[in-house]
C-alpha positions in Angstrom: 86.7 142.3 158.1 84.4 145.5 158.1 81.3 146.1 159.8 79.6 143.5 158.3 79.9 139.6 157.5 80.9 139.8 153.9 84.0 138.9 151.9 84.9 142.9 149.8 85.9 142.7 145.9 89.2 142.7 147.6 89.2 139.7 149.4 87.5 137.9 146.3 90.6 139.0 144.0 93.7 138.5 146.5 91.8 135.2 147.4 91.1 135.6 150.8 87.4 134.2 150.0 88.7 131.1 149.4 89.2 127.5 150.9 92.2 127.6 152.8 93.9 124.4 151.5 94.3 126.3 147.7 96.4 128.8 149.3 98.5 126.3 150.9 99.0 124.1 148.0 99.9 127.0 146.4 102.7 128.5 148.6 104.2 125.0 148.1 104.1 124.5 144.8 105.6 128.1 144.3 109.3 126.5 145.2 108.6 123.9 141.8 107.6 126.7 139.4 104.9 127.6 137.2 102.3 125.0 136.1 101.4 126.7 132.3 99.4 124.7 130.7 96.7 123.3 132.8 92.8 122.9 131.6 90.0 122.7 133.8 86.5 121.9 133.6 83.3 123.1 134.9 80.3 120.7 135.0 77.1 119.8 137.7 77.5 117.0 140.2 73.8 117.4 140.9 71.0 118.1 140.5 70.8 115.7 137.3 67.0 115.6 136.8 66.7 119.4 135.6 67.7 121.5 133.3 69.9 124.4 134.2 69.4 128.3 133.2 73.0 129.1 133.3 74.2 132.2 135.2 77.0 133.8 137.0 79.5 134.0 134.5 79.8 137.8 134.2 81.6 137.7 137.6 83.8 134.8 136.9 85.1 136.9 133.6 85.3 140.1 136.1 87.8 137.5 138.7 89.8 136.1 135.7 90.4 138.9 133.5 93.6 140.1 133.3 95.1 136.3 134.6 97.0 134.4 132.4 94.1 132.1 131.2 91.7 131.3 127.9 87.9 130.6 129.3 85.4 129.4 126.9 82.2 129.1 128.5 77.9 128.4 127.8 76.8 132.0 127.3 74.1 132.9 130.6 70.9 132.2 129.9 71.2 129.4 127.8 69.0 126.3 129.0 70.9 123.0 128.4 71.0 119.7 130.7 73.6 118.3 132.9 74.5 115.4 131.1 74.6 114.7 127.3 72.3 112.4 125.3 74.7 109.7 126.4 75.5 111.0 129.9 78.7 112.7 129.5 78.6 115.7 131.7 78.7 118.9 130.1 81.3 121.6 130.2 80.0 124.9 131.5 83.5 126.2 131.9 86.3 125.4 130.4 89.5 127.3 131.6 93.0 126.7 130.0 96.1 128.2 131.6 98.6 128.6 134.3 97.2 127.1 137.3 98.7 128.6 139.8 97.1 132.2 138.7 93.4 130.8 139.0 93.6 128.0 141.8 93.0 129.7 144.0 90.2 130.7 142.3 88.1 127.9 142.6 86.5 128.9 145.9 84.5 131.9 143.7 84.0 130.3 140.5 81.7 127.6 141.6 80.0 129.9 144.1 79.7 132.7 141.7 78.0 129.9 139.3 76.0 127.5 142.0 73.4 130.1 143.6 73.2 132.4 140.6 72.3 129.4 138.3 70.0 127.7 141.1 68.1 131.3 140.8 67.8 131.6 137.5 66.9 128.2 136.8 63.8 128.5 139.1 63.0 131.8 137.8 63.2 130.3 134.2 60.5 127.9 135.7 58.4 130.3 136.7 58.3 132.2 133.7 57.9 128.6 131.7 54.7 127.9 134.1 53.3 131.5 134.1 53.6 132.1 130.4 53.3 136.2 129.9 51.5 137.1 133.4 53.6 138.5 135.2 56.2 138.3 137.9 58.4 139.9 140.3 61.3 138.7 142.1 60.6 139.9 145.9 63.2 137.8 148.3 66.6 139.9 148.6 65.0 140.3 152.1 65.5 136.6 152.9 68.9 136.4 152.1 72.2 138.4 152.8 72.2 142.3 151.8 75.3 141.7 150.3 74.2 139.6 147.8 70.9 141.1 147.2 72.0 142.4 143.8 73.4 139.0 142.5 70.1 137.8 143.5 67.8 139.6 141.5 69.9 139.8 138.6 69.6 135.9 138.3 66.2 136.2 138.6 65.6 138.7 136.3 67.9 136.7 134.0 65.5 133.6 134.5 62.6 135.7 133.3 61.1 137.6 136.4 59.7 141.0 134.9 61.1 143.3 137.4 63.0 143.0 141.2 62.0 145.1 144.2 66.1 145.9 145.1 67.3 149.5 144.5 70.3 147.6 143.4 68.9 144.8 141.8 67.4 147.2 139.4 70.4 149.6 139.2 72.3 146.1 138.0 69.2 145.1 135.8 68.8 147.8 133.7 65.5 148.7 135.2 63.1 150.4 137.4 62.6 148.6 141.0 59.0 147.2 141.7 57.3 147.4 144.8 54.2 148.1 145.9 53.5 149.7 149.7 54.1 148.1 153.4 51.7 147.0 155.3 53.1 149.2 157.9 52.2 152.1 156.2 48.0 151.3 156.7 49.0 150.5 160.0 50.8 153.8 160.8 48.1 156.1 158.7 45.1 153.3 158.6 43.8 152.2 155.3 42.5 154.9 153.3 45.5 157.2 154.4 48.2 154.8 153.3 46.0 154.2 150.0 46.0 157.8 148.9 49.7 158.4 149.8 50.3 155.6 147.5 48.3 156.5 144.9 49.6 159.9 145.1 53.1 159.2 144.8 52.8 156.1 142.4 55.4 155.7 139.6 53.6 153.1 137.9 50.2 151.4 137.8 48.4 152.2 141.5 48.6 149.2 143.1 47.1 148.8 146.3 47.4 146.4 149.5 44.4 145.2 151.1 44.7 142.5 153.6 46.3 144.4 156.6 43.1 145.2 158.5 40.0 144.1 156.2 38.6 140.9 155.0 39.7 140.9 151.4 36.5 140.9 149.3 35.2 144.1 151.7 38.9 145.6 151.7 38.8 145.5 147.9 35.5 146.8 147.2 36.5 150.0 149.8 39.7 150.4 147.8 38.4 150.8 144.4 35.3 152.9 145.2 37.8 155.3 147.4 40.5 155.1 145.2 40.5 156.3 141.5 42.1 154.6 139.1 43.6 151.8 141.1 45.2 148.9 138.7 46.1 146.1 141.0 44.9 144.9 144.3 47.7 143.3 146.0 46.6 140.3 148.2 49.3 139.2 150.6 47.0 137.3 152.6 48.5 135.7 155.9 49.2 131.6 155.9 46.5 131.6 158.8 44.1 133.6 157.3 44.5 132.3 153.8 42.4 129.1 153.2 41.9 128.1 149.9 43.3 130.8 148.4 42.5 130.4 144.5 38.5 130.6 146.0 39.9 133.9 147.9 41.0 135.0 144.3 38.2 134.0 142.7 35.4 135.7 145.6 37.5 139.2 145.4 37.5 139.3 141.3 33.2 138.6 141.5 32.6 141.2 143.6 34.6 143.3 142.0 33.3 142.9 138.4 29.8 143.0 139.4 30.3 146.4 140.8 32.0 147.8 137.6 35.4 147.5 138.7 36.4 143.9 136.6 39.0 145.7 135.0 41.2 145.9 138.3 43.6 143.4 138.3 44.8 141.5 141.1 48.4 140.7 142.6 49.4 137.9 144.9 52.2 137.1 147.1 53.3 135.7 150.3 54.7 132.3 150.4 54.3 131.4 146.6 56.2 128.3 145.3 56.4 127.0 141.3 53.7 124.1 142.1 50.7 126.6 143.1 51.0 129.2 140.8 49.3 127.4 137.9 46.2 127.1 139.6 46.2 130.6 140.8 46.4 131.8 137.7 43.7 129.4 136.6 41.8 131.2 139.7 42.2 134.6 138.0 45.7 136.1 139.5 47.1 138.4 137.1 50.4 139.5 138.3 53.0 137.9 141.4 55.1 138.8 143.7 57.6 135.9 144.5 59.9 136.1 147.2 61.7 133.7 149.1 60.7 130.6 146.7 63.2 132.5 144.3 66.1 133.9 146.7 66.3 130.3 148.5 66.3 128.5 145.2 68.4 125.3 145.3 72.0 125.6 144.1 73.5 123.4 141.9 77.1 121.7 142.4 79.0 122.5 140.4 82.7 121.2 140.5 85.5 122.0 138.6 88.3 119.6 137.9 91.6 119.4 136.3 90.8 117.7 132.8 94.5 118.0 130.9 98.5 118.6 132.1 100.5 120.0 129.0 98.0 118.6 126.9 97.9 115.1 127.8 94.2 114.6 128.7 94.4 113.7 132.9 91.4 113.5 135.8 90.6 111.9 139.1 88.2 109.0 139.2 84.6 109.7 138.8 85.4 112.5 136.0 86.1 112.7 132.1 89.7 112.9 131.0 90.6 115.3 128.2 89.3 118.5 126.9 85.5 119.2 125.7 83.3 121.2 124.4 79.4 120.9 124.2 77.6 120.7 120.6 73.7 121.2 120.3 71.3 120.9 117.5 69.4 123.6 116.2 66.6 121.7 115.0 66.0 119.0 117.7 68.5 120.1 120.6 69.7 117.4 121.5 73.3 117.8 123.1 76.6 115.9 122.4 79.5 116.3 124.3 82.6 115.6 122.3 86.6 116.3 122.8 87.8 120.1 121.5 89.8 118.1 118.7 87.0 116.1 117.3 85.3 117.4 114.7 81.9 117.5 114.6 79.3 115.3 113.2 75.9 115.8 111.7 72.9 115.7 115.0 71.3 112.1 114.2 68.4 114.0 112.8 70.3 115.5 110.2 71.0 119.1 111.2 74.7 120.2 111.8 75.1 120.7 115.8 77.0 124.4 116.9 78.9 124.2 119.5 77.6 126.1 122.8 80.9 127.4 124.3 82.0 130.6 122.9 85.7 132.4 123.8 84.8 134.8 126.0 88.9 135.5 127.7 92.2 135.0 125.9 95.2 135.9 127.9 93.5 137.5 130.1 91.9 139.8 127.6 88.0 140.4 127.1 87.0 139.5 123.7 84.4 141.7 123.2 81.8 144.0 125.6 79.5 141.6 128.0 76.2 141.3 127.1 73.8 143.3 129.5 70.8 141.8 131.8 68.2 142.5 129.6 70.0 140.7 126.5 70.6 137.2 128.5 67.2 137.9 129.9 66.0 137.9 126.1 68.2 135.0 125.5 66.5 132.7 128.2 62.7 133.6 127.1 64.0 132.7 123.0 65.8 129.3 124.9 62.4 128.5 126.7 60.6 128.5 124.0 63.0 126.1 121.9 62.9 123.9 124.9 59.4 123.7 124.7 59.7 123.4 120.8 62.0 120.5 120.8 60.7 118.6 123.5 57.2 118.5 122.2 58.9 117.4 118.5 60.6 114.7 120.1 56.9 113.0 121.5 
């Protein structure tokens, strides 16, 4: 172990991240020779009452490529409930193979896939409630360094229009976000801090204005000081805050009646999915969401032997055999059937495609991964036939 607390690509691949009793299964089972043709299965244990923006497969390809092992897998970004129409849990993974070169395995897989998708997911929801303002993922500093680029990839995946991390953004595809400390008005003092960041903005001058000042005042000194600010950033303190929509509501009069209602403001600190609607309906224009997103709830994922040299096999409590997941392009509902059944017609009419694509065979990558932005795409076009199909089915 280095300097810090965190398992290095090194210890993920030789499987030193991993619960212990896979290894020691494993140096057993070594003595009866290899186990070939094993299937597994990735599905959710909980939670059931949402739908999932799945994520975190890139780095489950990166850990299997190069085993001997088929994955087919739900591409990331793709929206799609734990269970089927008739409750059959879905397959998020399915990974065919010898066992005993991803057992050990299992460890990473499910945690690659539990926080990442938990991220996303809430991101997704975000996005779905906001509609085209804007957002920004701001937590990495809530949550482990180490991770802080896995973190703002899933939310950017799930919709967020930028992430404040150096490496979030280097992993993204994008510029990072931020805005200015509010250390830097206490170091220089307001109008100091604002000019250095106007000076030295790389985007639209955004300015924060709740460090020393009563908003409203704070506001109207920053714009009339300030030339050509864009957004006023309100990170108003819990104890100071109040009714906070009325805050957002009190800065944008005074500002509009003294010529500046083209300034747009920004809010953060301590946002959550169930407030933001009526912040927006308050006037907000743009977000900064941190820890809301970073501390997302996981899912559970587990993944379970399904078949043993082809003979369909599980442990109580789980489906035997292997499947795949079909959805319908019209209505999207989702059917769950085994790989060698062949498909029927969605009950509305419309021939279901199956959500599982190839992505490894022996080993090998079919194909070059998709990049951020492109699953980022994928979940915006998947929110907007969730909303499509649900309101077709009232």
């Amino acid at each position: 172990m280095g300097r810090f607390n965190i398992a290095s690509e090194a210890d993920i691949l030789s499987g030193r991240a991993s619960d212990v009793y896979f290894h020691r299964s494993l140096e057993r089972m070594r003595t009866k020779g290899p186990i070939k043709n094993v299937t597994a299965e990735v599905t959710v244990s909980g939670p059931l009452d949402t739908w999932v923006n799945f994520s975190g497969l890139d780095e489950v390809i990166s850990l299997l490529e190069g085993k001997s092992v088929d994955l087919w897998a739900i591409p990331e970004g793709t929206i799609v409930n734990p269970r089927d129409e008739s409750g059959i849990p879905v397959p998020f993974i399915r990974i065919r193979g010898n066992y005993q070169e991803f057992a050990e395995y299992e460890t990473s897989i499910l945690g690659f896939i539990c926080q990442s998708s938990g991220i996303s997911t809430y991101s997704a929801k975000i996005r779905d409630v906001l509609g085209n303002v804007p957002f920004y993922s701001f937590g990495i500093r809530r949550m482990h360094p180490g991770i802080s680029p896995m973190i703002d990839r899933a939310a950017f995946i799930g919709g967020a229009d930028g992430v404040s991390g150096i490496l979030g953004a280097e992993i993204t595809g994008t510029q990072p976000v931020g805005t200015m400390p509010h250390s830097f008005a206490i170091l220089y003092g307001d109008h100091a801090a604002w000019e250095m960041t106007a000076n030295g903005s790389r985007g639209p001058i955004t300015l924060l204005i709740d460090t020393f000042q009563d908003e409203k005042f704070a506001a109207i000194d920053a714009v009339t000081h300030i030339k050509g600010v864009e957004y006023l950033r309100l990170d108003t303190p819990s104890s100071r805050r109040g009714n906070f929509g009325n805050l957002i509501r009190e800065v944008k009069w005074e500002l509009k009646t003294r010529g500046f209602g083209h300034v747009k403001i920004m809010v953060s600190g301590g946002l959550r999915l169930e407030n933001l609607r009526d912040l927006v309906d308050a006037g907000a224009d743009a977000f900064g969401i941190g820890t809301s997103i970073s501390s997302a709830k996981p899912f559970d994922f587990a993944m379970d032997i399904v078949s043993l040299n082809g003979e369909s096999i599980a442990k109580r409590g789980k489906f035997s055999g292997e499947k795949t997941a079909l959805r319908c392009p019209k209505c999207g509902r989702v059917r769950v059937i085994p790989v060698n059944e062949k498909a029927r017609d969605c009950s509305c009419g419309e021939a279901m495609v199956d959500l599982l694509v190839k992505f490894l065979e022996a080993g090998k990558r079919l194909g070059s991964y998709e990049d951020a932005g492109k699953i980022r795409s994928r979940t915006l076009k998947e929110l907007d036939f969730l909303k499509r199909t649900q309101e077709n089915r009232k």
